[in-house]
C-alpha positions as CSV (number, residue, x, y, z in Angstrom):
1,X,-0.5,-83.2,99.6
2,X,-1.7,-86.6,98.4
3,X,-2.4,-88.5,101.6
4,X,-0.6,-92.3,101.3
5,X,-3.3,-94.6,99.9
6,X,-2.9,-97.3,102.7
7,X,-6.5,-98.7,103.4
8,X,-6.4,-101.6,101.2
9,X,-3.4,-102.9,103.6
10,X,-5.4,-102.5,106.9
11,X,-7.3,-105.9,106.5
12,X,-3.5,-107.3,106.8
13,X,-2.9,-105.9,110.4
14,X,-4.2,-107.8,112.8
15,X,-4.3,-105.8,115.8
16,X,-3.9,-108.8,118.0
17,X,0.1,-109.6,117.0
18,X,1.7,-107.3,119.4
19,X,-0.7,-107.2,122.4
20,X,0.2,-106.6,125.6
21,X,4.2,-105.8,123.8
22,X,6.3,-102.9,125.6
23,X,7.6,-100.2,123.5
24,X,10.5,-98.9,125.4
25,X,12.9,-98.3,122.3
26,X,11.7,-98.4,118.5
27,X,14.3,-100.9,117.6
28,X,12.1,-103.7,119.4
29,X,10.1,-103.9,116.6
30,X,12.1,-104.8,113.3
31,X,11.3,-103.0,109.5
32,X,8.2,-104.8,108.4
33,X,6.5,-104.3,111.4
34,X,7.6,-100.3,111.4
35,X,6.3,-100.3,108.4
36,X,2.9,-102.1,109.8
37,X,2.6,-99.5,112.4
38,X,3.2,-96.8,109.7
39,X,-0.2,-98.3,107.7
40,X,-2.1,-98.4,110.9
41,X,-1.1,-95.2,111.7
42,X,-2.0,-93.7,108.3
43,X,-5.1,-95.2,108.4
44,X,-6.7,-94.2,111.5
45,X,-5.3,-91.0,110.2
46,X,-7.5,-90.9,107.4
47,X,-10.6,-92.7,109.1
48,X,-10.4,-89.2,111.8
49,X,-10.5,-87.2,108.6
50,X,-13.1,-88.9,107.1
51,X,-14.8,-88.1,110.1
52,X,-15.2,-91.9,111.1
53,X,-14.9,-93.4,114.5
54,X,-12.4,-96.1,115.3
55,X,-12.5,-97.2,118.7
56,X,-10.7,-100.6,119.7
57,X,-9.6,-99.5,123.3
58,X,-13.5,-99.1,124.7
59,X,-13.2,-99.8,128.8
60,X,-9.7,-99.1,128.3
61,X,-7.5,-96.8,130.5
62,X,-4.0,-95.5,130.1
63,X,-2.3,-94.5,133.4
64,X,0.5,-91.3,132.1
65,X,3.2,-91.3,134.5
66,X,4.9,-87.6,133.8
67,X,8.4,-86.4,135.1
68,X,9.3,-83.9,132.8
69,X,7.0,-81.2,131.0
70,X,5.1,-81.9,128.6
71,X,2.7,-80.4,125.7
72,X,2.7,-83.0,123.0
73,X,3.2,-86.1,124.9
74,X,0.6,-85.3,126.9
75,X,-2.2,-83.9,124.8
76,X,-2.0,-86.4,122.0
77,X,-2.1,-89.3,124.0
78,X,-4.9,-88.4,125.9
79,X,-6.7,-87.4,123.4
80,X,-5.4,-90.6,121.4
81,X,-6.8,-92.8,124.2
82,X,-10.3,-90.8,123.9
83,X,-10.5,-91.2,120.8
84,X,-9.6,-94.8,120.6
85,X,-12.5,-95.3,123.0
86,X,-10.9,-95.1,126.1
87,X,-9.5,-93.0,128.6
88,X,-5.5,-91.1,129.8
89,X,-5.2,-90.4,133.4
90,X,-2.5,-88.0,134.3
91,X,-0.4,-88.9,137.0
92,X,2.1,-86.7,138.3
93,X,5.7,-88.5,139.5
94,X,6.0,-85.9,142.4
95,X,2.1,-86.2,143.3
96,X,2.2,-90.1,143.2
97,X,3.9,-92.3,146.1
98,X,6.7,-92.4,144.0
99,X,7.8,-89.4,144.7
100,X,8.0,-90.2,148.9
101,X,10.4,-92.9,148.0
102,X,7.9,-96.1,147.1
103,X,9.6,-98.7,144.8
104,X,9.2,-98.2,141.3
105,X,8.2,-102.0,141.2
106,X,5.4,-101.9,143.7
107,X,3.7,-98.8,141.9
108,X,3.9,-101.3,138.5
109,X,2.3,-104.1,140.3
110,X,-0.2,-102.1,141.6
111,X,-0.8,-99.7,139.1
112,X,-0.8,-103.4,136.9
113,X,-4.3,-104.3,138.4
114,X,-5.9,-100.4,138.2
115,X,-5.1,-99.6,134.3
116,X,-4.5,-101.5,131.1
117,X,-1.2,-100.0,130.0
118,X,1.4,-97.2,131.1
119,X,2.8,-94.5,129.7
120,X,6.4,-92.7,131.1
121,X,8.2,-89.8,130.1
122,X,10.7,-89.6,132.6
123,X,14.9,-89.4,133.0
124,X,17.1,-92.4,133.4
125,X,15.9,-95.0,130.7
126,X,17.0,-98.0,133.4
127,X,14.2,-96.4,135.4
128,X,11.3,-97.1,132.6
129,X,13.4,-100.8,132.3
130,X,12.5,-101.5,135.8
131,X,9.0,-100.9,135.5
132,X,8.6,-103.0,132.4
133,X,10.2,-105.5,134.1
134,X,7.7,-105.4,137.3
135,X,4.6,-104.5,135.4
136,X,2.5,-107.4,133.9
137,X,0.3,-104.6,131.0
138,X,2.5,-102.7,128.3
139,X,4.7,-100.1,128.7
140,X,5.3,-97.3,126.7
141,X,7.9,-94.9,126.4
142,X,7.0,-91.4,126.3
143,X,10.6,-90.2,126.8
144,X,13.8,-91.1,128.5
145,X,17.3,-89.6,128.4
146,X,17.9,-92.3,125.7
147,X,15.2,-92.5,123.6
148,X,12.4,-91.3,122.1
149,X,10.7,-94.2,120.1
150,X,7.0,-92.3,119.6
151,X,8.5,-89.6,118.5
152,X,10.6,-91.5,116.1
153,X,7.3,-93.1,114.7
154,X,6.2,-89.8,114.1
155,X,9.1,-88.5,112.3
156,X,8.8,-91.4,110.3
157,X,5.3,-91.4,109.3
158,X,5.7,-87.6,108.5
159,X,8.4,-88.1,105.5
160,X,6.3,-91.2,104.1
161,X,3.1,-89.0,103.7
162,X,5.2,-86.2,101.9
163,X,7.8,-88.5,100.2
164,X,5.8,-91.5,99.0
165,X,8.6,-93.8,100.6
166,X,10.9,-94.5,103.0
167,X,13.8,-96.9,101.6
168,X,16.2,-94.6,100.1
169,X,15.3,-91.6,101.4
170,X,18.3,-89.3,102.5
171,X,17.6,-88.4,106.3
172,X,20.1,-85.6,107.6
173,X,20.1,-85.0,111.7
174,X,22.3,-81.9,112.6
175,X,22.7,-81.0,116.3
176,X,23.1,-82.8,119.9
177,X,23.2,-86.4,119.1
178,X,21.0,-86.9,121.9
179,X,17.8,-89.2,122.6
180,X,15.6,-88.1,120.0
181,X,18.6,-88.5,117.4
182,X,18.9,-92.3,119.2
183,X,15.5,-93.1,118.3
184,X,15.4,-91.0,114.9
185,X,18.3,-93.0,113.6
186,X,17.4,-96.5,114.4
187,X,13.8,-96.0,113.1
188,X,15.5,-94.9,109.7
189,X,17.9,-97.4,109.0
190,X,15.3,-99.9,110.1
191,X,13.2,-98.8,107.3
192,X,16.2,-98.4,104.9
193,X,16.9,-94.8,104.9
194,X,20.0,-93.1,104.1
195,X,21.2,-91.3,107.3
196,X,23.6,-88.9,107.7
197,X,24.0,-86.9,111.3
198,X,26.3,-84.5,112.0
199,X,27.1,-83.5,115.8
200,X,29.9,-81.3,117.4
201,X,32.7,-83.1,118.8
202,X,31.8,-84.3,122.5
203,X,27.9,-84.6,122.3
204,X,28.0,-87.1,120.0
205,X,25.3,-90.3,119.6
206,X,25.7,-93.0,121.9
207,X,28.8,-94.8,120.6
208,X,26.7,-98.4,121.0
209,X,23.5,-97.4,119.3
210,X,25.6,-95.5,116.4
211,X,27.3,-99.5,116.0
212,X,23.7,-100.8,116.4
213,X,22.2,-98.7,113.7
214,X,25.3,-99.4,110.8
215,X,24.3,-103.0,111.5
216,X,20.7,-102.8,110.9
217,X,22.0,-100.5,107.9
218,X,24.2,-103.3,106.5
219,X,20.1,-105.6,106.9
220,X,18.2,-103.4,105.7
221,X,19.7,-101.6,102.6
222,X,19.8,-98.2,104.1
223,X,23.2,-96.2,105.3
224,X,24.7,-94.7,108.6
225,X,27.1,-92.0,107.9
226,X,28.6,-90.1,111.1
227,X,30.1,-87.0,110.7
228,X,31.5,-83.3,112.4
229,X,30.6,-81.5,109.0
230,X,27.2,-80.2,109.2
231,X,27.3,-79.2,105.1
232,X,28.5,-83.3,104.1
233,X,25.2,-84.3,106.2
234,X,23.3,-82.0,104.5
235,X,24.4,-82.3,101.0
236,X,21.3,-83.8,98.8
237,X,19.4,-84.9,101.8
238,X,15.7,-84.9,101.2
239,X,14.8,-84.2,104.9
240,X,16.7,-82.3,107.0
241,X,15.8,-82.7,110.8
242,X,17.2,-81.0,114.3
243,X,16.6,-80.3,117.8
244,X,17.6,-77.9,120.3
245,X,20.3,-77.2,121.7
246,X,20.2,-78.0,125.2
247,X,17.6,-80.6,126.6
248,X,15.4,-80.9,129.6
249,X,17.9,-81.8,132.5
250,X,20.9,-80.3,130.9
251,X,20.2,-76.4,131.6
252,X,23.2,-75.8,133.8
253,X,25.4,-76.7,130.3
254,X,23.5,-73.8,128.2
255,X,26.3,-71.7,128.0
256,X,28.6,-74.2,127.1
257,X,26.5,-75.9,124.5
258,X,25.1,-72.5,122.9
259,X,29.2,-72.0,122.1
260,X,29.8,-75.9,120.7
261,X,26.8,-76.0,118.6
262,X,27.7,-72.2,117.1
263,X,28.4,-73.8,113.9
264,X,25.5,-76.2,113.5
265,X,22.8,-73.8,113.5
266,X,20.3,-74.9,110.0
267,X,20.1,-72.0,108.5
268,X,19.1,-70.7,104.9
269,X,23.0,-71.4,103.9
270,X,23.1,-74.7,105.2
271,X,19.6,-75.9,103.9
272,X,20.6,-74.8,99.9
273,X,22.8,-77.3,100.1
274,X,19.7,-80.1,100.7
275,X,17.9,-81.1,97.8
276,X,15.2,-78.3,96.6
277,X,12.2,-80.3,97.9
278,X,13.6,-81.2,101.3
279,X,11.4,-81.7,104.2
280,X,12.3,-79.5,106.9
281,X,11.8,-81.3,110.6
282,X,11.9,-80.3,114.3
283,X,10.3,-82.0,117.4
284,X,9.5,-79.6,119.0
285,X,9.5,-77.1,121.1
286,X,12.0,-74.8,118.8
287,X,14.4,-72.1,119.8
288,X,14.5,-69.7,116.3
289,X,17.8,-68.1,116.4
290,X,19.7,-71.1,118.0
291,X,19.5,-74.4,116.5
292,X,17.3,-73.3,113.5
293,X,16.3,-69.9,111.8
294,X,13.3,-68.4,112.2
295,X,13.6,-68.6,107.9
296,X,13.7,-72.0,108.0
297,X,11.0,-73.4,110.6
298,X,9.1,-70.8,109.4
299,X,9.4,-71.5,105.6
300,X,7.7,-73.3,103.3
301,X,9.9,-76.6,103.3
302,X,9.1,-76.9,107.1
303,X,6.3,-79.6,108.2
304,X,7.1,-79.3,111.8
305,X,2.7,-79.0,112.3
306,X,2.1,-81.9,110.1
307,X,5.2,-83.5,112.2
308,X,3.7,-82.9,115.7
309,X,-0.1,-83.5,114.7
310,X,1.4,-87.1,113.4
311,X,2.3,-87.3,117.2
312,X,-1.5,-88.5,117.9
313,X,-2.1,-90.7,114.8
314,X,1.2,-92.7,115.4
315,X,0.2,-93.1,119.2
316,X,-2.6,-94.4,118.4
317,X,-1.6,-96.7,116.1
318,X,0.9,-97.9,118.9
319,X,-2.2,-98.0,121.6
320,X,-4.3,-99.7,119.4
321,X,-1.6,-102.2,118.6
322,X,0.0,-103.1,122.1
323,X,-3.4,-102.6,124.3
């Protein structure tokens, strides 16, 4: 893979425009500053492969509020902050004295003076809302039942490497239209994308951010097709993207979702349809034999590892950007 020749741009991004910004969903920031993000992203990409240190957050610290498991979140934004120059401190929800019933705004006031900026991956999106609204430093959204804007930036930054482009592009989610197909979505039709998803009938996307994302469609150029056919989604699309099954909180409807989503499984049927250079995407973690084949994520149209490393790079870009 040619990586995206991008360091020409990076005298144009200033890191200073969106200090001290909260990221809480990815449509805060419109399509040219996506696409800003994207170059500052690529390009601390390259300068870690080039073996050359860039460290604007020196003396910084990132306080990492965690309520649900973790393995990407967590690794690659502490290691993001490390190698930005700073530093990620894990904090536990149940271990801090939020979990003994202390106001989520008096932890962001305090927690305001101790660190520079906040990360959350937590449940109810009002509860990441609240804090932004107490704390005085940025805060970022490392997951909520809504949305998933980093991994979105990710996603994102993964089909520009391998693509060359983004505007025009057709993007096909198949599966639970849940928080990371939120976030997916409105990052692509920002950018101009073509997007098609496909979900079984009662876990569809949120009806308002479906309306949101056919009007930033309409702005941008792109396309926002919803649909129960997981073969009209699929048809020609140059990346074809889904997620499990069942999420982290909704265990208890397994059964019931393993027998909704029979028929949306991507398989090697389902994929010939796509167009033969199709990107294969997943966020991670996978469960081969349910939403996807073991074929596909395992084949050589998958980038799921270039997908999750991008995790770190398009953090950092966000860190580097908002602290």
């Amino acid at each position: 893979m040619q990586p995206v020749k991008i360091l020409e741009h990076f005298p144009n991004l200033p890191l200073s425009k969106h200090k001290g910004k909260d990221l809480l969903r990815i449509d805060e920031f419109n399509g040219e500053e996506l696409m800003e993000l994207l170059h500052l992203a690529a390009h601390i990409k390259q300068l870690q492969k080039l073996g050359q240190p860039f460290q604007p957050l020196q003396g910084k610290t990132l306080g990492m509020i965690f309520d649900k498991a973790s393995t990407r979140t967590r690794v690659s934004f502490e290691v993001g902050m490390y190698q930005l120059g700073g530093m990620g401190m894990f904090l536990s929800g149940k271990e801090l004295q939020l979990g003994r019933g202390e106001p989520i705004s008096d932890t962001a006031k305090v927690l305001s003076r101790y660190v520079d900026a906040i990360m959350i991956r937590t449940f109810s999106h009002s509860y990441v809302e609240e804090l932004a609204e107490h704390a005085s430093i940025p805060i970022i959204n490392g997951l909520t039942d809504l949305y998933h804007p980093c991994q979105a930036l990710a996603d994102m930054l993964t089909i520009w490497e391998h693509k060359g482009k983004l505007k025009g592009i057709k993007l096909a989610y198949v599966g639970d239209g849940n928080n990371v197909a939120n976030s997916l979505v409105l990052a692509a039709v920002l950018l101009g994308m073509d997007v098609r998803v496909a979900t079984p009938v009662g876990y569809e996307m949120d009806a308002a951010i479906v309306q949101k994302a056919t009007e930033y469609a309409k702005q941008s150029g792109g396309n926002m097709t919803v649909t129960y056919d997981p073969a009209e989604a699929v048809a020609g699309a140059d990346a074809v993207y889904t997620d499990v099954w069942t999420s982290m909180g909704f265990e208890a409807e397994n059964e019931v979702r393993l027998k909704a989503f029979a028929n949306y499984q991507v398989n090697e049927k389902l994929v010939a349809q796509a167009d033969p250079s199709y990107l294969f995407l997943h966020c991670l973690p996978a469960h081969r034999g349910e939403e996807v084949t073991a074929g596909v994520i395992d084949g050589a149209r998958s980038f799921i590892f270039d997908q999750a490393e991008n995790r770190l790079h398009a953090q950092k870009a966000i860190l580097a950007a908002l602290v």
